[in-house]
C-alpha positions in Angstrom: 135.3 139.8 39.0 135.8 140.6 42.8 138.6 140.2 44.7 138.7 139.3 48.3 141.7 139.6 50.2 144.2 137.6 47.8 141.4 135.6 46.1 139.9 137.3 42.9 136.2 135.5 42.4 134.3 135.3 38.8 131.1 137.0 38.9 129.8 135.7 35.5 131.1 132.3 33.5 132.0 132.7 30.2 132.1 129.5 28.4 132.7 128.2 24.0 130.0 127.4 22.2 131.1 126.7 19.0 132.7 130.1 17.7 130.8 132.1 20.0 131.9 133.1 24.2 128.6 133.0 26.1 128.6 134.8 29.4 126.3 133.8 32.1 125.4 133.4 35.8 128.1 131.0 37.5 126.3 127.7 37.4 124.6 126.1 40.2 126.0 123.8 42.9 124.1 121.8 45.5 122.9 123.8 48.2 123.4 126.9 46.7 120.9 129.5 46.9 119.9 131.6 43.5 117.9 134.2 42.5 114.5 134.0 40.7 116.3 135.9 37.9 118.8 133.4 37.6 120.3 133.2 33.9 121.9 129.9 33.1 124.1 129.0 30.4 124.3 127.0 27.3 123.1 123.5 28.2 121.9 120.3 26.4 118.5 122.0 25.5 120.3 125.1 24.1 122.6 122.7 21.9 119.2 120.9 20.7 117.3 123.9 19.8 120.7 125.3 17.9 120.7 122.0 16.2 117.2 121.8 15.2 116.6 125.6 13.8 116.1 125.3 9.9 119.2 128.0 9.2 118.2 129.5 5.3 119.0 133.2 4.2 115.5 134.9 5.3 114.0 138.8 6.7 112.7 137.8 10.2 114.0 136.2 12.9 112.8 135.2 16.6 114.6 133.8 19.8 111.6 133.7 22.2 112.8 133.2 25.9 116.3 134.1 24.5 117.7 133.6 28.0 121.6 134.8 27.6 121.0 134.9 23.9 123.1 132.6 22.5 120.2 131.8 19.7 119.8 134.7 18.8 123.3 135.4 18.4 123.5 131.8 16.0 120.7 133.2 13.7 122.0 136.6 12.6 124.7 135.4 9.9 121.2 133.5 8.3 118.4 136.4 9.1 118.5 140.0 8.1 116.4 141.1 11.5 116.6 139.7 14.4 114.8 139.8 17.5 115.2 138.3 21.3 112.6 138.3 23.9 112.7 137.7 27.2 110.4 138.6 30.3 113.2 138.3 32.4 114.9 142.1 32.1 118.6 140.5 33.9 118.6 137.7 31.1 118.0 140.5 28.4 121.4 142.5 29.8 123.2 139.6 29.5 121.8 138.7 26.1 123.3 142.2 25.2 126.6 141.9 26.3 126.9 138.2 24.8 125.6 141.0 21.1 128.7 142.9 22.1 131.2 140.2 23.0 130.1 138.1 20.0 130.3 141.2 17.0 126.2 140.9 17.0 125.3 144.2 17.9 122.1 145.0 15.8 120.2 142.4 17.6 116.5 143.6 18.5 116.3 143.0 22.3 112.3 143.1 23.8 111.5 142.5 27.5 108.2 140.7 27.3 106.0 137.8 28.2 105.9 135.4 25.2 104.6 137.2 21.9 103.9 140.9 24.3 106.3 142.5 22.5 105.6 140.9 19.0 101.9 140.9 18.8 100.8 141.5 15.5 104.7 140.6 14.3 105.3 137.4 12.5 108.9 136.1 11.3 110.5 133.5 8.7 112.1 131.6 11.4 111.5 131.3 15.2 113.4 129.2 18.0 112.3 128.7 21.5 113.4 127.3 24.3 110.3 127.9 27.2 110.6 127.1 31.0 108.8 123.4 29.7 109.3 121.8 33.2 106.5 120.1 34.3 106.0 121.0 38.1 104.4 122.9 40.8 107.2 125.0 41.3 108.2 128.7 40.5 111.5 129.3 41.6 113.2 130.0 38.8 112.7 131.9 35.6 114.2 130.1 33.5 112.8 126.8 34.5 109.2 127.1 36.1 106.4 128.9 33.9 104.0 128.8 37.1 100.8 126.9 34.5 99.7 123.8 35.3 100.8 120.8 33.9 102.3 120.6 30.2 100.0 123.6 29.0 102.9 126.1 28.5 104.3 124.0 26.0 101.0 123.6 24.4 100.4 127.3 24.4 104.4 128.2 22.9 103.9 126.2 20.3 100.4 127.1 19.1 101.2 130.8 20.0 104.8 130.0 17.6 102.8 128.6 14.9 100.3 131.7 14.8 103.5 133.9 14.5 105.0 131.9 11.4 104.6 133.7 7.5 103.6 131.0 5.2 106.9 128.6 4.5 108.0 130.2 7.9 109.9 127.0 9.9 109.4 127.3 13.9 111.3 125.1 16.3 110.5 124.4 20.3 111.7 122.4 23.2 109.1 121.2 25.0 107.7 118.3 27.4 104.2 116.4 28.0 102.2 114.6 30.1 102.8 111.4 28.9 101.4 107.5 28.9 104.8 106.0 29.3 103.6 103.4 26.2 102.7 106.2 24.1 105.1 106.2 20.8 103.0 108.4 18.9 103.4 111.2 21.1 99.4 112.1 21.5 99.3 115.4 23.2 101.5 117.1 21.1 99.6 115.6 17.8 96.6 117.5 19.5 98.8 120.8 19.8 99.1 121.1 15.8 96.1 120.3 15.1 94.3 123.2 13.4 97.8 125.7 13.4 97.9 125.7 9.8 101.4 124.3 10.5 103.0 121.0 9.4 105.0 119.3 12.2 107.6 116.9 13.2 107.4 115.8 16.6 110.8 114.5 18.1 110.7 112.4 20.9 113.8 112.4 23.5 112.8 110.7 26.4 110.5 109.4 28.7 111.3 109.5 32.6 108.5 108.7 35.5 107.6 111.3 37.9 110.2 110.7 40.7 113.3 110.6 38.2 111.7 113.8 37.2 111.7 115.0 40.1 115.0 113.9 41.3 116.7 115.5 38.4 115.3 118.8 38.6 116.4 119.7 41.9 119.6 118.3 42.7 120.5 121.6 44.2 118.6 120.8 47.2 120.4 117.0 47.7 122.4 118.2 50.3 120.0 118.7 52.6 118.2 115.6 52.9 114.7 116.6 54.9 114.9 119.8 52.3 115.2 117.3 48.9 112.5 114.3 50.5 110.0 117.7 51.1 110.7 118.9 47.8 109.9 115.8 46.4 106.6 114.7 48.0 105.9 118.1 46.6 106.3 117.1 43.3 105.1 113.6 43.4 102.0 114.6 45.3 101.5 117.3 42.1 101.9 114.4 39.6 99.7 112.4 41.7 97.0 115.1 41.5 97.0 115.3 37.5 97.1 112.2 37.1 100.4 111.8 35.3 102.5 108.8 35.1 105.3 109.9 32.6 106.9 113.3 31.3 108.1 112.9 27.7 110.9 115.2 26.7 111.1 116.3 22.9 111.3 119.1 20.3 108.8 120.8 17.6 109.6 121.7 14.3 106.6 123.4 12.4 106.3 124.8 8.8 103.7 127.0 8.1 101.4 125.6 4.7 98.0 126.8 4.7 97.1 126.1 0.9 97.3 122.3 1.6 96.4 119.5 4.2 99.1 119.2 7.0 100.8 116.5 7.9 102.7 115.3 11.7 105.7 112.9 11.9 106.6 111.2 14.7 110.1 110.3 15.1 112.6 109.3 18.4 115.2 111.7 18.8 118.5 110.1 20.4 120.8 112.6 21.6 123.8 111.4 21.1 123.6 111.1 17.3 121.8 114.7 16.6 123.9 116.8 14.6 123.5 120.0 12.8 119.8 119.5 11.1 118.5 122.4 8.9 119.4 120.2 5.8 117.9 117.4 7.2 115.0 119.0 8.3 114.3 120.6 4.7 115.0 117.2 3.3 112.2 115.7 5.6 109.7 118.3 4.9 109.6 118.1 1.3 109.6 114.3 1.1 106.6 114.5 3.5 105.3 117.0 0.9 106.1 115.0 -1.8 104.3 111.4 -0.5 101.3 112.9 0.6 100.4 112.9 -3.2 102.1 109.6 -3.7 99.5 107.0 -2.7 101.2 104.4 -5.0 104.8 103.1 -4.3 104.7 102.6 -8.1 104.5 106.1 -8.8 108.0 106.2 -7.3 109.8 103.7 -10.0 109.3 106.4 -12.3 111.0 109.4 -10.2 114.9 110.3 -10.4 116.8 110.1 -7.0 120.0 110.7 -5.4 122.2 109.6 -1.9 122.5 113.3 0.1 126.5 113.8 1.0 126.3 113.2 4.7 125.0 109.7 3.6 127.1 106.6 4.7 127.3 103.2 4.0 128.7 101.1 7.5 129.6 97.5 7.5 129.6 95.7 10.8 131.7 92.3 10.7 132.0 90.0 14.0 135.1 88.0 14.7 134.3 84.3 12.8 130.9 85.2 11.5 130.5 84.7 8.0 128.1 87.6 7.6 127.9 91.1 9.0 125.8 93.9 9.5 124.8 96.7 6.8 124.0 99.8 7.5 123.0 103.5 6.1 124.0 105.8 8.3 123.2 110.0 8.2 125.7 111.5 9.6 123.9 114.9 10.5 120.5 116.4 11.6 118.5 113.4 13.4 121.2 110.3 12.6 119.0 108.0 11.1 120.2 104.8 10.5 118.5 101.7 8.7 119.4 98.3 8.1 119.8 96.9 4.7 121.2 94.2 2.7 123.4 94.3 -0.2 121.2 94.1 -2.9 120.0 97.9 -1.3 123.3 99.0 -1.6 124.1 98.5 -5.1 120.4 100.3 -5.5 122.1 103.4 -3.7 125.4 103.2 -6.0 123.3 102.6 -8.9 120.8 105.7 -8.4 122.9 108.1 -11.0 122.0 105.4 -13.6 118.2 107.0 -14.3 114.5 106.9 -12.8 114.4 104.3 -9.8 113.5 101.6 -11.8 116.2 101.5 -13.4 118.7 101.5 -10.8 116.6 98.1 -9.6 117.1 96.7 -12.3 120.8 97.3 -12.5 121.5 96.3 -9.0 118.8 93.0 -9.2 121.3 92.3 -12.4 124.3 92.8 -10.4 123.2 90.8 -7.2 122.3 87.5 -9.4 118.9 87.6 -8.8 116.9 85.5 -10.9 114.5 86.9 -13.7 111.8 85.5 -11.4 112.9 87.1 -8.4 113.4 90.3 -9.8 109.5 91.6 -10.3 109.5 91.7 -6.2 112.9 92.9 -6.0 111.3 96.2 -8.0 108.3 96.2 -5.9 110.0 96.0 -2.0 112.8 98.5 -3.2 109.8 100.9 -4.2 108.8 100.2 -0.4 112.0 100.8 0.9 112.6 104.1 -0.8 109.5 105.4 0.2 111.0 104.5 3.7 114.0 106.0 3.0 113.2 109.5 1.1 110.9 110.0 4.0 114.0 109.8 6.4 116.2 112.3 4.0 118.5 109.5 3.6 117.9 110.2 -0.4 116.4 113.1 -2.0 114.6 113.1 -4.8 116.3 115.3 -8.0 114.3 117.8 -9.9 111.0 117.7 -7.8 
């Protein structure tokens, strides 16, 4: 603090994040000037990363671009050493104090450029959150890597992968240059290929280049012939690569050499992401699982069961006769898929044996007729492919 005259003024904001207190530069206001150094605090991306880490007892941990540290901090209780890097030395102090204030004081702290001061080091777990901001500016540390284009992200996460021991799980913030149609995100898909990593690609957002552009520098909105320069500078940057949207998203790799790799593509909505590791493990070892399963038959014969943070939700309109059924994961990613109930009795009937069986129990109990219930069998195999791929059940003793 400093005190002037009779006013006593913060020098640093110190804010909750779950259990922890995170201290950090006061946050920026329009108009306000800031140092290249600048270290901000916990904001949506740092909630999404925290989210997204797979959190299992392992040796080695990572926070690359720890920033104030607040990742590192979330990773000890789960990981034996941990270390957090930063190339900016101020956000590294901070990082330290945040050890202190938060009982974490055996963190490994490394000033560095990306993997400088890990080079032949590789870890069990790694989170990142890099300056992924596509633009041509380099004002801030935190935000602006100086490369051009979407290339730092592309680098981070082929340069996280590298750094993974096998079964290692990595997780990175990133954004793309991006064909505002494309649902399959592309250019990350290119990323993983060859890393020797499996990967599931989350997909925030999409914005064009002058929401982009308005968004990321609302500091300078109070002066308008500062902001409209600013912007053309942008635009005419976008204009020059050729881009048309920036996608907005997350990585989550798994090293596995000894087998082919597999990407997922899924959208992420923000306001329904939870807590994920569990998820996340769920997801990879269904998408382990299926690539061996050609058959949906092959399923009938396999033993599942509904995951805890599974609900059932039941939608009812004023004078409709009907309503809407859903299954609802209430962590990780928040999937959600509609289903009737026949699917539902399937779900309560699970405990009952293989998955054939529990067909057969719910066809029974829905009324269907002998006839009917051959493709009953055959579209709930379908349909649980569909949903053990989405973690919303898990298969038991795979």
């Amino acid at each position: 603090m400093r005190r002037d005259g009779n006013v006593v003024r913060p020098l640093v904001r110190l804010v909750p994040h779950d259990e922890l207190i995170v201290a950090s530069d006061l946050r920026l206001v329009a108009g306000q000037e800031a140092p290249h150094d600048h270290v901000p605090g916990v904001h949506r991306p740092t909630v999404t990363l925290a989210r997204l880490t797979v959190r299992t007892p392992v040796k080695r941990g990572l926070d690359l671009g720890t920033g104030n540290g607040v990742e590192a901090i979330l990773m000890r209780p789960h990981v034996e050493h941990v270390i957090g890097s930063d190339v900016n030395a101020r956000a590294i102090e901070f990082a330290k104090f945040n050890g202190h204030l938060n009982r974490t004081p055996d963190i490994d702290w490394r000033v560095g450029s990306w993997f400088e001061a890990m080079r032949n080091e590789t870890f069990d777990v790694i989170a990142c959150n890099p300056p992924y901001v596509i633009s041509p500016a380099t004002q801030y540390i935190y935000r602006d890597s100086g490369m051009e284009g979407d290339s730092v992200s592309e680098q981070v996460v082929r340069e996280v992968a590298a750094h993974l021991n096998e079964g290692g799980f990595g997780t990175v913030t990133v954004s793309w240059a991006a064909d505002p149609d494309d649902e399959e995100a592309k250019p990350v898909r290119r990323w993983v290929e060859g890393t020797g990593c499996d990967a599931w690609i989350l997909h925030y957002r999409t914005e064009d280049p002058l929401t982009t552009a308005k968004n990321w520098n609302e500091q300078d909105a109070v002066d308008p012939d500062e902001y409209g320069k600013v912007l053309d500078e942008w635009l005419a940057y976008y204009e020059r690569l050729g881009i048309t949207g920036i996608a907005y998203g997350a990585v989550v790799l798994r090293r596995r050499t000894a087998h082919q790799n597999w990407v997922r593509v899924d959208p992420l909505q923000g306001g329904r992401l939870d807590v994920a590791s569990d998820h996340i493990r769920r997801v990879f070892a269904a998408a382990d699982d299926l690539q061996t399963v050609s058959d949906d038959v092959a399923l009938l014969d396999m033993r599942f069961r509904v995951p805890a943070a599974v609900r059932i939700s039941r939608v009812n309109t004023v004078g409709s006769d009907g309503g809407v059924v859903r299954v609802l994961l209430e962590e990780g990613v928040g999937f959600q898929a509609e289903v009737d109930e026949h699917i539902v009795n399937v779900l309560q009937s699970l405990d009952r044996g293989p998955l054939r069986e529990a067909l057969s129990v719910a066809s029974a109990a829905g009324g269907l007729a002998p006839r009917d219930r051959e493709r009953f069998v055959a579209a709930g195999a379908r349909l649980a492919r569909r949903l053990y791929g989405m973690g919303l059940i898990e298969r038991v003793g795979s």
